[in-house]
C-alpha positions as CSV (number, residue, x, y, z in Angstrom):
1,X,64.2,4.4,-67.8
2,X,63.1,3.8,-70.9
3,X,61.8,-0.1,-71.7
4,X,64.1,-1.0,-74.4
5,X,67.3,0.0,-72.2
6,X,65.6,-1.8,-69.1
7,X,65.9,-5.0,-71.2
8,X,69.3,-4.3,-72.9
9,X,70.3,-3.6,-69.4
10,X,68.7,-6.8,-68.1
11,X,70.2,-9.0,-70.7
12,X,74.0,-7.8,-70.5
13,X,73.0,-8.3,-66.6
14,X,72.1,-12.0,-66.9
15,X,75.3,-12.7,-69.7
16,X,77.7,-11.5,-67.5
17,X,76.1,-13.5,-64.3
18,X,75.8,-16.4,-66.4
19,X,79.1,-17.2,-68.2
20,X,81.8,-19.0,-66.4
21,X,85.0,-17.2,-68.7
22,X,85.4,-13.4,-69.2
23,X,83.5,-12.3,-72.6
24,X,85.1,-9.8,-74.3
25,X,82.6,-7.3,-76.1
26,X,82.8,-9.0,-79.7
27,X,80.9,-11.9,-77.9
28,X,78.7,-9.9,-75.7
29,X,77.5,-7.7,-79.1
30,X,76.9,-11.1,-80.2
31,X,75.0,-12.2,-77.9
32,X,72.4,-9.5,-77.3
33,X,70.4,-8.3,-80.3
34,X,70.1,-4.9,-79.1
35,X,73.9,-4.8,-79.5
36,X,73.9,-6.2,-83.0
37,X,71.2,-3.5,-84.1
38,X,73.7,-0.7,-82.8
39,X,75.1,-0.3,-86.1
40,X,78.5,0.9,-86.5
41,X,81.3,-0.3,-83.7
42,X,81.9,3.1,-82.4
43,X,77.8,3.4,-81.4
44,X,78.2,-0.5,-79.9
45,X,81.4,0.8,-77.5
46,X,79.8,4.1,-76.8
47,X,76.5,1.6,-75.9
48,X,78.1,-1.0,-73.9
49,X,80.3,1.7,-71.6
50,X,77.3,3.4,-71.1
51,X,75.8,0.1,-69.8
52,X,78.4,-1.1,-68.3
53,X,78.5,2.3,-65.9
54,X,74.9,2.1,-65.8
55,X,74.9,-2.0,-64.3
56,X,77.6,-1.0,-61.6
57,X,75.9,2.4,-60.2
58,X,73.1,-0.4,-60.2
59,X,75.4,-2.0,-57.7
60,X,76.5,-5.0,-60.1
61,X,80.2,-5.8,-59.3
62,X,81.7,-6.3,-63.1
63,X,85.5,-7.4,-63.3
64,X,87.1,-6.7,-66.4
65,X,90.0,-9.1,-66.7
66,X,92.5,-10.7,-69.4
67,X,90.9,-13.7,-71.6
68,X,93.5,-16.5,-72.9
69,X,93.2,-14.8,-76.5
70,X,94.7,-11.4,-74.7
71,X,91.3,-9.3,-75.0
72,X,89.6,-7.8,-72.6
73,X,87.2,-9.6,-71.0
74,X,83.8,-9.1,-68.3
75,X,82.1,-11.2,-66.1
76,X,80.5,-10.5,-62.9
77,X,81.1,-13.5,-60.3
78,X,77.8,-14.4,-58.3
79,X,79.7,-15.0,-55.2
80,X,80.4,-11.0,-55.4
81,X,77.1,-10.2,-56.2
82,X,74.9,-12.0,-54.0
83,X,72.7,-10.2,-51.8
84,X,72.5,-10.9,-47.8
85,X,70.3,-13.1,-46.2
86,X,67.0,-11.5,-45.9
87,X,65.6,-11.4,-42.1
88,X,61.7,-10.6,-41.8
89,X,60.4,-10.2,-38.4
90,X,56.8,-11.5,-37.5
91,X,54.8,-8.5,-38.7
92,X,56.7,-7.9,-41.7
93,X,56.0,-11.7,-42.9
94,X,52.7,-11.3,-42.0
95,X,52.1,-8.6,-44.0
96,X,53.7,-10.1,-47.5
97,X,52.2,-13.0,-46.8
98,X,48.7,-11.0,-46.7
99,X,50.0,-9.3,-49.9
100,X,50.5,-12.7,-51.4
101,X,47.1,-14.2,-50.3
102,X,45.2,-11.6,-51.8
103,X,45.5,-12.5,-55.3
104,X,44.5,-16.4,-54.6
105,X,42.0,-15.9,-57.2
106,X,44.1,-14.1,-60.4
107,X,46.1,-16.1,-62.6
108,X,48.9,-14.8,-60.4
109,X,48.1,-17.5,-58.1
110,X,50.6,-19.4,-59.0
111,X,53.6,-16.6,-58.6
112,X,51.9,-15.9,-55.2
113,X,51.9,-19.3,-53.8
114,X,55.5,-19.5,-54.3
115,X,56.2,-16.1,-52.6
116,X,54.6,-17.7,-49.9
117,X,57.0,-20.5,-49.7
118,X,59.6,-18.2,-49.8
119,X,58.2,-16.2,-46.9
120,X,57.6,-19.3,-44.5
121,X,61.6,-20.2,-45.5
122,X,62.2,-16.7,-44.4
123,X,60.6,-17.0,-40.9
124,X,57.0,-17.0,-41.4
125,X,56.7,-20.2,-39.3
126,X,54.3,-23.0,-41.1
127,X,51.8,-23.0,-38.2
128,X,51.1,-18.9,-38.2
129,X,48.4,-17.8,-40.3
130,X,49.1,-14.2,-41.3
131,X,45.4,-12.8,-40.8
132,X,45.1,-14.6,-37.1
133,X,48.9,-13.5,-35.7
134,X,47.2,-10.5,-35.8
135,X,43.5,-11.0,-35.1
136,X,42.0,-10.0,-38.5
137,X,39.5,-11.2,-40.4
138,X,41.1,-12.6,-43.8
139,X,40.2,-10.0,-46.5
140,X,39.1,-11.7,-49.6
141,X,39.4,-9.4,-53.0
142,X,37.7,-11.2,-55.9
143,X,39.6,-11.1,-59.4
144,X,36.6,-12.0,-61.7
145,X,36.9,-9.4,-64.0
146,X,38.5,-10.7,-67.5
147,X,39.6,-7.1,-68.2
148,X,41.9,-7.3,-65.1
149,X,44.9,-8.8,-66.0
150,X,45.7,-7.0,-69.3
151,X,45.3,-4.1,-67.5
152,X,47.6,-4.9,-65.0
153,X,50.0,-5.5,-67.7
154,X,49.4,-2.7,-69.7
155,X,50.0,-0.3,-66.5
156,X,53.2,-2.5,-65.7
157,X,54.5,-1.4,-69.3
158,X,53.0,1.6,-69.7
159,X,50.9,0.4,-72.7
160,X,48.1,2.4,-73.7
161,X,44.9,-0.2,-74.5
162,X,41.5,0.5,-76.0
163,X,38.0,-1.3,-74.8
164,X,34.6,-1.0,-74.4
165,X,33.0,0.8,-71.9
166,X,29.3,1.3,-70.9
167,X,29.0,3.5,-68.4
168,X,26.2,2.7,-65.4
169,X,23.7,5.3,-67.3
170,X,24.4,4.7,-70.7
171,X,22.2,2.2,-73.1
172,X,25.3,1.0,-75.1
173,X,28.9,0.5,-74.8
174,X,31.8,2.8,-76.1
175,X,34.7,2.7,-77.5
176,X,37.3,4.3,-75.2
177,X,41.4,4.9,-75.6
178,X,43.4,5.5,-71.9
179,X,46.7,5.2,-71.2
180,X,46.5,3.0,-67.8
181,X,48.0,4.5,-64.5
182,X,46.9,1.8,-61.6
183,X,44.3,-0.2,-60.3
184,X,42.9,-0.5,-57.2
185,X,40.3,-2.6,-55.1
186,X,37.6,-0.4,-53.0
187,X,34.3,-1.7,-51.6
188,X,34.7,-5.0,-53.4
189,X,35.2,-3.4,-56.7
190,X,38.3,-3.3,-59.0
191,X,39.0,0.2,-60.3
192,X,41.4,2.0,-63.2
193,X,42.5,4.9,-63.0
194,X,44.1,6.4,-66.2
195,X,44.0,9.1,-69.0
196,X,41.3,8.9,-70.9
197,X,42.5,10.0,-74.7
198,X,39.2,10.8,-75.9
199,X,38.0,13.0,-73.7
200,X,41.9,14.3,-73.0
201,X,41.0,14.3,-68.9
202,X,41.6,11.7,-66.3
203,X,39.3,9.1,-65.5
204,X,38.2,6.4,-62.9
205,X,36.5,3.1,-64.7
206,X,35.2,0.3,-63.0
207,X,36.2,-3.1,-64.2
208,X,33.2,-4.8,-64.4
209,X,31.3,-2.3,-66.9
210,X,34.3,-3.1,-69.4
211,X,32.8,-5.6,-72.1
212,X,34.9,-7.6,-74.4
213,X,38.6,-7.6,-74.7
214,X,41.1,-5.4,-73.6
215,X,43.2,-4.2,-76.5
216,X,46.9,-3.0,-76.8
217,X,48.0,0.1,-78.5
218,X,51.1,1.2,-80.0
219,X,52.8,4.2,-79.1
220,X,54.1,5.5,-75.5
221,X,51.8,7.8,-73.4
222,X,51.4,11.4,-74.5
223,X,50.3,12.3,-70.5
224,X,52.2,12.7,-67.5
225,X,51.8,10.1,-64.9
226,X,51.0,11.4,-61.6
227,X,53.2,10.7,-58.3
228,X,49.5,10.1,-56.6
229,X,46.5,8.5,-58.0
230,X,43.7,9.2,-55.7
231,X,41.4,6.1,-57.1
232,X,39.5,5.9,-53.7
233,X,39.1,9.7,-53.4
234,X,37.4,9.8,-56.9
235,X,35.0,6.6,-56.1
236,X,34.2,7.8,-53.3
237,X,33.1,11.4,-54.4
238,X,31.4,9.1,-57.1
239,X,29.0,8.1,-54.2
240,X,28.5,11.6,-52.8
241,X,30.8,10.8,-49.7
242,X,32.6,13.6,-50.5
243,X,30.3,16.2,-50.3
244,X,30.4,20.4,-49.7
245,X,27.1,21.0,-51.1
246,X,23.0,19.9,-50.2
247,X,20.4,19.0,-52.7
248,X,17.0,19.1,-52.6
249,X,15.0,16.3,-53.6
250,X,11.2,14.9,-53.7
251,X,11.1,11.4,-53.3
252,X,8.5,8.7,-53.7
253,X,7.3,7.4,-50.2
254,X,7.9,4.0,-49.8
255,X,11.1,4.3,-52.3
256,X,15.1,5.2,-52.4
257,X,15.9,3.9,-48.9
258,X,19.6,4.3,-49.6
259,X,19.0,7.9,-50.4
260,X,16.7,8.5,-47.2
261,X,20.0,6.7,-45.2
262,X,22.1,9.8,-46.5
263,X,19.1,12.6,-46.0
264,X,20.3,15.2,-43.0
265,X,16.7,16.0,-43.6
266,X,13.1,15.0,-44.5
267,X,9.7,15.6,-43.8
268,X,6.8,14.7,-45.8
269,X,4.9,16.4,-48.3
270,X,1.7,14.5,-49.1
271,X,0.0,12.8,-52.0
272,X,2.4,10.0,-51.6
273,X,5.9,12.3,-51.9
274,X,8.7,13.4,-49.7
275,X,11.2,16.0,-49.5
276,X,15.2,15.5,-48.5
277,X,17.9,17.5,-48.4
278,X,21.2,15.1,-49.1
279,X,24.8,15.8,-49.3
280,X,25.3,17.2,-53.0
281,X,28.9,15.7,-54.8
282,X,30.4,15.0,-57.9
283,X,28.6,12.0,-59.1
284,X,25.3,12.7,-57.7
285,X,23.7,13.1,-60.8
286,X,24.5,9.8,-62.4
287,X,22.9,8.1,-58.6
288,X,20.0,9.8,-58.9
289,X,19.1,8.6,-62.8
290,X,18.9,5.3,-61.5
291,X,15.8,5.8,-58.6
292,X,14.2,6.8,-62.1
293,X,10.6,8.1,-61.5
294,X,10.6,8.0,-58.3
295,X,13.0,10.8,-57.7
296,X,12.6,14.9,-58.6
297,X,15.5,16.9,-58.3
298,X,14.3,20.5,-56.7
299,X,17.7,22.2,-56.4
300,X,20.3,23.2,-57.2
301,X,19.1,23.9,-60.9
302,X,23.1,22.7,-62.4
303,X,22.0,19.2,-60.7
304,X,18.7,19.3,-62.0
305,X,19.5,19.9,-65.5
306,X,22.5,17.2,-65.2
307,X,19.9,14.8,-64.2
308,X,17.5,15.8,-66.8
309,X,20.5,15.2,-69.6
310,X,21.3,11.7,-68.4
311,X,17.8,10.7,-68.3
312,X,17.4,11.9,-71.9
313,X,20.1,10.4,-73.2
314,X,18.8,6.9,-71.8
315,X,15.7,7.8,-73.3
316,X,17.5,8.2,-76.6
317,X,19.5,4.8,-76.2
């Protein structure tokens, strides 16, 4: 549903919940500018019966009744639309109260501390906490990032944006143009996944290498949003966890523990060097710039030469 009906929709909603009388249309055109910016009074009535359908295959009961003036009037009585009580068992407050917790730190706070209100009202009882009912350790998801609340926006709206992003083996920020999808926390680490305009592909960006502001752009997005973002997946081949391939590698003694953790492999070679085989994935290339000197990439020749590009293009930074 397109944005600008959501909000028509939302407004003749909240009008006919609001008023205490019938309103005939003359007076609900008046009283939403979308209506008044129809045009001709054919287009409004074609509009408004379209809404009107639209509200009550919502489920929004609408009576359409005789006003004192004889016109035809609408109003839809709270009493008839007012959902049930809602029942939450243990577990199920447990877990939106986890849900609300976890963004103690965002600007959200606020929002979140009265959802957890709510939830104790709805039979979270005061003196349950909702990590120990269940015998967890309380999960803790920092929101330090500046970037991360216009970016929740912007995926909320469907708003492309524009910053500044310096990637972990680049020398200088760039400018880049994506059309947000979602975010997600992994490893301590906020995430975005999105499509990236410039390089007309879909990337993964980490939050904390975006510098300066996050910038709105006009316009709607010119890619399809998939059902699925796999933000995790892609991290996580970042870090060679997903992995169907082996390098070869000589490494400094002494140096790259967290690459000798991965090795399936080693032995030693002399004159202060020694050679691993790791698990080869996307990403490797960009981990391995950063042991610098101390690592020599000895196969496959595609990861070699990636290694050798990155490492030249620092150089050039």
């Amino acid at each position: 549903m397109a944005i600008a009906k959501a909000e028509r929709l939302m407004n003749l909603a909240l009008c006919l919940l609001g008023t205490r009388r019938p309103l005939s249309k003359r007076e609900l055109r008046e009283s939403i500018e979308a209506y008044l910016e129809a045009g001709s009074p054919d287009s409004f009535n074609r509009m408004f019966e379209r809404d009107k359908d639209d509200l009550r295959e919502l489920g929004l009961v609408i009576e359409t009744v005789e006003n004192l003036d004889g016109e035809v009037g609408y109003l839809a009585r709270r009493d008839s639309n007012r959902l049930p009580p809602i029942t939450l068992d243990a577990e199920e407050a447990a877990a939106l109260g986890l849900a609300a917790k976890v963004w103690q730190q965002a600007r959200l706070a606020g929002a979140a501390s009265g959802a957890l209100q709510k939830l104790r009202a709805a039979g979270l009882p005061e003196d349950v906490d909702p990590y120990e009912a269940h015998g967890a350790l309380e999960p803790r998801i920092p929101v330090h990032e500046a970037a991360f609340e216009p970016l929740m926006l912007a995926c909320r709206d469907r708003r492309p944006v524009v910053f500044e992003y310096r990637k972990a083996t680049a020398a200088r920020p760039e400018p880049r143009t994506v059309e947000p999808w979602a975010l997600e926390c992994w490893r301590g680490h906020w995430y975005l996944a999105g499509w990236d305009r410039d390089r007309g592909a879909e990337r993964v960006f980490r939050l904390s290498r975006i510098t300066g502001k996050v910038r709105s752009r006009g316009g709607s997005f010119t890619a399809e949003v998939p059902d699925v973002v796999t933000v995790r997946e892609t991290v996580a081949g970042w870090a060679g966890e997903i992995a169907d391939r082996t390098a070869r590698i000589r490494l400094r003694t002494g140096a790259g523990y967290p690459l000798r953790a991965k090795a399936t492999a080693a032995r030693e070679l002399g004159d202060g060097w020694d050679e691993l085989e790791i698990p080869y994935g996307h990403g490797l290339d960009a981990w391995l710039v950063e042991f610098g000197p101390d690592v020599v990439v000895l196969e496959p020749a595609e990861l070699r030469a990636d290694v050798v590009d990155r490492l030249r293009a620092v150089a050039k930074g």
